[in-house]
C-alpha positions in Angstrom: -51.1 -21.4 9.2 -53.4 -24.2 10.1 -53.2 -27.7 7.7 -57.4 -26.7 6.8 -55.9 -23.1 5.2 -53.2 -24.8 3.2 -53.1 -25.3 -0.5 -52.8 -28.9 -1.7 -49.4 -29.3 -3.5 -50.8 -29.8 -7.1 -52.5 -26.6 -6.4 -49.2 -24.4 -6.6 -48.0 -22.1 -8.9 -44.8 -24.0 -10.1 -46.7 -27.4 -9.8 -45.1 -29.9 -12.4 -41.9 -28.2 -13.0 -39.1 -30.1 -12.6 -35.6 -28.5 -11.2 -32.7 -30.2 -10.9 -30.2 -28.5 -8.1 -26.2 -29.6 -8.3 -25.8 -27.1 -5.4 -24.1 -26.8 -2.3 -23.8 -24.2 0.4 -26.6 -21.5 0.5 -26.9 -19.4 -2.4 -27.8 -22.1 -5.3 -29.9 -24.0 -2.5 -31.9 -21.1 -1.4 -32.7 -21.0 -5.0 -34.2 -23.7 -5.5 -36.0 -24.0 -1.9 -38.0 -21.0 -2.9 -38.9 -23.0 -6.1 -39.8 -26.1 -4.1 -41.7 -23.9 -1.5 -43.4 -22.8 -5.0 -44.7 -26.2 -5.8 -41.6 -27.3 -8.0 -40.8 -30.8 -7.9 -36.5 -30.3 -6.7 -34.2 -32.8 -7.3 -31.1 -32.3 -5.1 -28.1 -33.8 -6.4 -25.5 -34.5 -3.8 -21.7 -35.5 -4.2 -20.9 -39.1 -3.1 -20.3 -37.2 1.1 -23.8 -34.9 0.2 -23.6 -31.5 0.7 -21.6 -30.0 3.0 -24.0 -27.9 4.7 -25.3 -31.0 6.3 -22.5 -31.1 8.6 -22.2 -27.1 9.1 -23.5 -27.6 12.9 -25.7 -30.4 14.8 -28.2 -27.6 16.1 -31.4 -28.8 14.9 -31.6 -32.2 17.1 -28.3 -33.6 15.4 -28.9 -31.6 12.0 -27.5 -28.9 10.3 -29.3 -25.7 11.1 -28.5 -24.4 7.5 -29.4 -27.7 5.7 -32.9 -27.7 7.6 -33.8 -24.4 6.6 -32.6 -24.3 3.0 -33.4 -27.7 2.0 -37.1 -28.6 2.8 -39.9 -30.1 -0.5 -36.5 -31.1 -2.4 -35.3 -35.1 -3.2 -31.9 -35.8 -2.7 -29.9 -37.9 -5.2 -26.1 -39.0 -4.6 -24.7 -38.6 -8.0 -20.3 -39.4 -8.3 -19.8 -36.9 -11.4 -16.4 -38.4 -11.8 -18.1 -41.6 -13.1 -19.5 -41.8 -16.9 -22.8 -44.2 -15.2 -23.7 -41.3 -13.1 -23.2 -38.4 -15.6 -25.2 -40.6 -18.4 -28.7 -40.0 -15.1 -27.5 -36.8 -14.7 -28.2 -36.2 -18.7 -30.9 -38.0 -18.1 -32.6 -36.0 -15.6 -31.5 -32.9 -17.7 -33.9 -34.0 -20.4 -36.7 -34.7 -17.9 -36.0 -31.2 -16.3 -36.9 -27.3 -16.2 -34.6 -25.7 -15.0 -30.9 -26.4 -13.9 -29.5 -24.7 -10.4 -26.1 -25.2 -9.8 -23.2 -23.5 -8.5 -20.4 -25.1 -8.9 -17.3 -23.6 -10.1 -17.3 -22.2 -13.6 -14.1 -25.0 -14.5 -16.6 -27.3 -12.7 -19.1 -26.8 -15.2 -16.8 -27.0 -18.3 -15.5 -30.3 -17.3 -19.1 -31.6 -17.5 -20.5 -29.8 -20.3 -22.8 -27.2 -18.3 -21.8 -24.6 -20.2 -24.1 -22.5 -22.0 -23.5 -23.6 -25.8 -23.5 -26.6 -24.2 -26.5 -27.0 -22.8 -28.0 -24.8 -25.4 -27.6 -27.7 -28.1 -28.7 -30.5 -25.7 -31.9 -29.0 -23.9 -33.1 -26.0 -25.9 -35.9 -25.6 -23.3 -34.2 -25.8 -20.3 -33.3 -22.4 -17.9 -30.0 -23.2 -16.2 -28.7 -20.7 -13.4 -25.4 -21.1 -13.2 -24.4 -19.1 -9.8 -20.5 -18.3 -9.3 -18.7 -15.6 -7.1 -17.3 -13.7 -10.0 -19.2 -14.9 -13.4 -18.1 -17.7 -15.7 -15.9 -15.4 -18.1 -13.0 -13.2 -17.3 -10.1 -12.7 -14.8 -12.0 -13.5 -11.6 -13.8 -16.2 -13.0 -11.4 -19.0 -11.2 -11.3 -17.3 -8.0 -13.0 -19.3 -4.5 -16.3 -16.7 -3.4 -17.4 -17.6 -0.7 -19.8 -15.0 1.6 -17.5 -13.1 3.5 -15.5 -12.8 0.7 -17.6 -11.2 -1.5 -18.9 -8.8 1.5 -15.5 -7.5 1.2 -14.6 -7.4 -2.9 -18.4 -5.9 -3.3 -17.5 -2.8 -0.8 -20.2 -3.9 1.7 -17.1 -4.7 4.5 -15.9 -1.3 3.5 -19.4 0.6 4.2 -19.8 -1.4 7.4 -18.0 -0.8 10.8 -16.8 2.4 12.1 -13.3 4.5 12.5 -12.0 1.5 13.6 -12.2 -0.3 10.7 -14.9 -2.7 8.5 -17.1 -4.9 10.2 -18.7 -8.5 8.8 -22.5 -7.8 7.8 -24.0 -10.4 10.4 -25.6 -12.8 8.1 -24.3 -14.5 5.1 -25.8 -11.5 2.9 -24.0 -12.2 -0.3 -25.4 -15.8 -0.6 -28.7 -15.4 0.5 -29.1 -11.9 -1.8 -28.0 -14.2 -4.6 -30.1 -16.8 -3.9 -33.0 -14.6 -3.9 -31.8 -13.0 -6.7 -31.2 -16.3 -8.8 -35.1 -17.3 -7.5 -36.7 -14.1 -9.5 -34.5 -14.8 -12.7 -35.5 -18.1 -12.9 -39.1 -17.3 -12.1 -39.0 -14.3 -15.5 -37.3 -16.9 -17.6 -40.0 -19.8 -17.4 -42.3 -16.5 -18.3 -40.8 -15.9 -21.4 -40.3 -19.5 -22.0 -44.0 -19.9 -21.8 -44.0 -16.9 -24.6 -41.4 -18.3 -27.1 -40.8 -21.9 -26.3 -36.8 -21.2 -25.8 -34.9 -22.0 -22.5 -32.3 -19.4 -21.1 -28.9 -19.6 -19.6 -28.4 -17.4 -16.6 -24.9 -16.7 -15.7 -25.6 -15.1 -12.3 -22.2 -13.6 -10.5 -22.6 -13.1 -7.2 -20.1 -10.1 -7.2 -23.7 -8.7 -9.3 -25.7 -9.3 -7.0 -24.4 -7.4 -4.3 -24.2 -4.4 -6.5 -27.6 -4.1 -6.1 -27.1 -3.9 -2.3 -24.2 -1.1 -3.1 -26.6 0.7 -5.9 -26.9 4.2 -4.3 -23.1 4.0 -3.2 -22.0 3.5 -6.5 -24.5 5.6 -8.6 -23.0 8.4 -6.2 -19.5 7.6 -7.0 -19.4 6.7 -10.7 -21.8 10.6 -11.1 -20.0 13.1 -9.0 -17.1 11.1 -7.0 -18.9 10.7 -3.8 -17.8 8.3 -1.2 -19.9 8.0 1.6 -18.4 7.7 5.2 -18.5 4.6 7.3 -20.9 4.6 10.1 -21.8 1.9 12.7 -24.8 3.4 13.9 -26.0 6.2 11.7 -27.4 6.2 7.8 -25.1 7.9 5.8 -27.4 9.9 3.9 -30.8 10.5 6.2 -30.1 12.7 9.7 -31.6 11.8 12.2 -31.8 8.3 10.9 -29.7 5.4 13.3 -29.1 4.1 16.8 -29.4 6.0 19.5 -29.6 5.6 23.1 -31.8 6.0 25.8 -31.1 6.2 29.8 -31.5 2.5 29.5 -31.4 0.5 25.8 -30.6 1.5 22.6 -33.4 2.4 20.0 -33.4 2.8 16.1 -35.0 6.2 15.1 -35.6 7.1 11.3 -36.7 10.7 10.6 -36.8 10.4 6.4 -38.7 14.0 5.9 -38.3 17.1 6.4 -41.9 17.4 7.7 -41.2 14.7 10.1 -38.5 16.6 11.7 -41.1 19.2 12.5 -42.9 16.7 14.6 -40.1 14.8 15.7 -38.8 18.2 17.4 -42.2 19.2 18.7 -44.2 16.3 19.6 -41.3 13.6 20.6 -38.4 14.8 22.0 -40.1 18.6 22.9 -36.6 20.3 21.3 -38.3 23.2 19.0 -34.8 25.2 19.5 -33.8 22.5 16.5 -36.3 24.1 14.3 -33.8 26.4 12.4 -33.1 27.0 9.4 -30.1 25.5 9.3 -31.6 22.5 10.1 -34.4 22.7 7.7 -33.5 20.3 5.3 -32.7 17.0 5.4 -29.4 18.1 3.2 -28.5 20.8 5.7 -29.1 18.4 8.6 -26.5 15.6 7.2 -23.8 18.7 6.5 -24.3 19.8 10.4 -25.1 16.1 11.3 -22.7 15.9 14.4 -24.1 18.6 16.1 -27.7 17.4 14.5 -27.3 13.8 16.3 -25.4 15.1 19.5 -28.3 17.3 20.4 -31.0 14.1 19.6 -29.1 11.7 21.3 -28.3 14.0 24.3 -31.9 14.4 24.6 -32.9 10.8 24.0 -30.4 9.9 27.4 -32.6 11.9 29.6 -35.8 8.8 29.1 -36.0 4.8 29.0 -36.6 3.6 26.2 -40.6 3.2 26.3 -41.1 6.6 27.0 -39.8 7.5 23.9 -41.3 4.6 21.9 -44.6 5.6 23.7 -44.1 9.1 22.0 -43.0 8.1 19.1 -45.8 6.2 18.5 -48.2 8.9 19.2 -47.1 11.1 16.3 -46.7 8.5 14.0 -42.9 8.4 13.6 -41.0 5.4 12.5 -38.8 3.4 14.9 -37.5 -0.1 15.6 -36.2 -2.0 18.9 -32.6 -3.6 18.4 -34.0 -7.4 19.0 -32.0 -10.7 20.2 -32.4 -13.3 18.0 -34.6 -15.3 20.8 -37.1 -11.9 20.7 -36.9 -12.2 16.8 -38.7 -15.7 16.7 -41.0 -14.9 19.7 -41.7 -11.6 17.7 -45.4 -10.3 17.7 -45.5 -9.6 13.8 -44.1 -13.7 13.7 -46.8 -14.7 16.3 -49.9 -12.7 14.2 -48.7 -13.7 10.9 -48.3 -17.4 11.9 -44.6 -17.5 10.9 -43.9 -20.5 12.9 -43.5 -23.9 10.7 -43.0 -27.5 11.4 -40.7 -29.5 9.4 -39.9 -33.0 9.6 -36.2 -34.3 9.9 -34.7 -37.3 7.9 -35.0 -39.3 10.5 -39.1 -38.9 11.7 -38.2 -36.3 14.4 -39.6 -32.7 13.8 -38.1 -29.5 14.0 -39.3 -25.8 13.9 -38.5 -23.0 11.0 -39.4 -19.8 10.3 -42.1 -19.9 7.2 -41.1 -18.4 4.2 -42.4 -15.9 2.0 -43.2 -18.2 -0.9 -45.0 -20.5 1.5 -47.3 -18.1 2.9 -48.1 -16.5 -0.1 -49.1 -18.9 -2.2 -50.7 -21.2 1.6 -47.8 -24.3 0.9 -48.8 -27.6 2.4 -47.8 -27.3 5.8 -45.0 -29.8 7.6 -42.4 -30.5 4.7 -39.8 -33.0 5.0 -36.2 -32.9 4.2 -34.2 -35.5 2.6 -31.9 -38.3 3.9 -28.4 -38.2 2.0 -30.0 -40.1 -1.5 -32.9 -41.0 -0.2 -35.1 -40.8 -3.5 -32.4 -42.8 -5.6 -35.1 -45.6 -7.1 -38.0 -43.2 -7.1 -36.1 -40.4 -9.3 -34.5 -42.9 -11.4 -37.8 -45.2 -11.4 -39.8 -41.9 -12.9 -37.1 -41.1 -15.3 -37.7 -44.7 -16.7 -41.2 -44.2 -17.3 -40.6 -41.2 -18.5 -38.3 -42.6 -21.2 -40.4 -45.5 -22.2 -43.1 -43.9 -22.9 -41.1 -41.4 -25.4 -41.5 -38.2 -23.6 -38.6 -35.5 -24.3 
């Protein structure tokens, strides 16, 4: 995106709301960078050390690789919640703000009144997301949730790995799905706020969340008693649908109908013997799906890879190349669409990022900076001054 194409700032759809973020980590800060990227004014409220993610890794020319991407647009102020001066600003900012973003412990949050009665007597108008591994009620509500963690309680280790055993997903799934999750709730609730002039509390588990990930799994389950297998390479409910590989590299295929099959048999791989009716259906191919993906894969063996892309391409079939994170950012799709995005690093230097949705729908100012560790301390509490002198809620 060129600087000429971009939107000015007060241009943006979320352009003069105010969120305050008492976050750490990656879910309750993706949050609220998608709000930022959105045009919200973000106020990042950091513990007397900041966040921890700032000292996750030195990657990004001393920097945090997590902090750089997840914190861009946002203010950082140091705020010591153990002291009654610095919970009186954080009140303060409360009334001044939106929405709340925080995910802090749920014992956290009854300790300093962020709890949803609450808040619901102090700031009727204000949306809080309160993000927690488990919820803020019940017997897991106490528990530590970090990614990982919840990977494995939500059934997502479970479905991923092979006979061996479960395998980590390779990103931090579970916080960024919440995150993104959190973003879209707070988005609907400063819609109906708009409507009836109330605010909304949020209480956002990220145990939920994942759910979503593990819908079909658990719709099969909870309606007939269906658990599906684990597998590595292969979907568990579409054949011929996984990694395969070719007399050289590996290649995704995904056959999703039964007309494709036709073509996939013909045209690609030149195997109409597999036209049967036994392997007619998609339902019949995942009962005989061993001898379905042998004969496929056996097939596949006897060409490099771009032959078969090459054919696959020709009748119109879906596939993907496993990419290296290194051919991920030099990707063609992230070279057309301009994906590439400058940033600029507490201390002046720059640094690149992938662009995010949010930015490139809405044409975000281009070269956002992120904070220094309380940075914006007299600006914040200069503006929240003003604010209260000249009588504003």
């Amino acid at each position: 995106m060129s600087e000429t194409s971009a939107s000015p700032a007060d241009e943006l759809p979320l352009r003069g709301v105010r969120v305050v973020a008492l976050e750490q980590s990656v879910a309750g800060p993706l949050c609220s960078r998608i709000l930022a990227d959105l045009g919200a004014d973000v106020v990042k409220v950091e513990s007397p050390a900041g966040d921890f993610a700032r000292r996750w890794d030195s990657h990004v020319r001393g920097s945090s690789s997590y902090f750089t991407w997840l914190s861009r647009r946002k203010r950082s102020l140091r705020l010591n919640l153990r002291d009654a001066a610095d919970r009186e600003i954080l009140e303060r900012l409360l009334r001044s703000a939106d929405v709340l973003v925080t995910n802090m412990s749920a014992a956290a949050a009854e300790r300093l009144g962020l709890t949803e009665p609450g808040l619901r007597q102090r700031f009727p108008r204000l949306i809080a997301c309160h993000i927690t591994g488990y919820g803020t009620r019940g017997r897991y509500r106490d528990r530590k949730a970090y990614d990982m963690l919840l990977q494995a309680e939500t059934g997502l280790l479970d479905l991923t790995g092979d006979e061996a055993g479960p395998a980590r997903i390779g990103v931090s799934i579970c916080d960024i799905g919440t995150g993104l999750y959190a973003a879209g709730l707070v988005l609907a609730a400063l819609i109906e706020r708009a409507r009836t002039g109330r605010g909304r509390f949020i209480d956002l588990s990220m145990f939920q969340a994942m759910t979503e990930f593990a819908g079909p799994n658990l719709t099969a389950f909870a309606n007939s008693g269906v658990r599906y297998e684990r597998r590595r390479l292969r979907h568990h409910n579409i054949v011929p649908y996984g990694v395969y590989a070719c007399a050289d590299r590996h290649l995704v295929i995904a056959v999703e109908h039964d007309e494709e099959w036709g073509r996939f048999c013909r045209e690609v791989i030149e195997r109409p013997d597999l036209l049967v009716p036994r392997f007619a259906t998609n339902e019949l191919r995942v009962a005989y799906r061993d001898e379905v993906d042998g004969e496929v894969e056996r097939t596949l063996r006897s060409r490099e890879r771009a032959h078969w892309v090459q054919r696959l391409e020709r009748a119109g079939l879906a596939y993907a190349c496993i990419n290296a994170i290194d051919e991920v950012w030099e990707h063609p799709v992230a070279v057309d669409l301009d994906l590439h995005r400058q940033v600029t690093l507490p201390d002046g230097s720059g640094a690149l990022v992938m662009g995010s949705p949010a930015e490139t729908a809405f044409r975000a100012p281009d070269r956002p900076r992120l904070p220094a560790l309380d940075e914006h301390r007299e600006e914040v509490l200069g503006e929240l001054t003003e604010t209260e002198r000249e009588g504003c809620p």
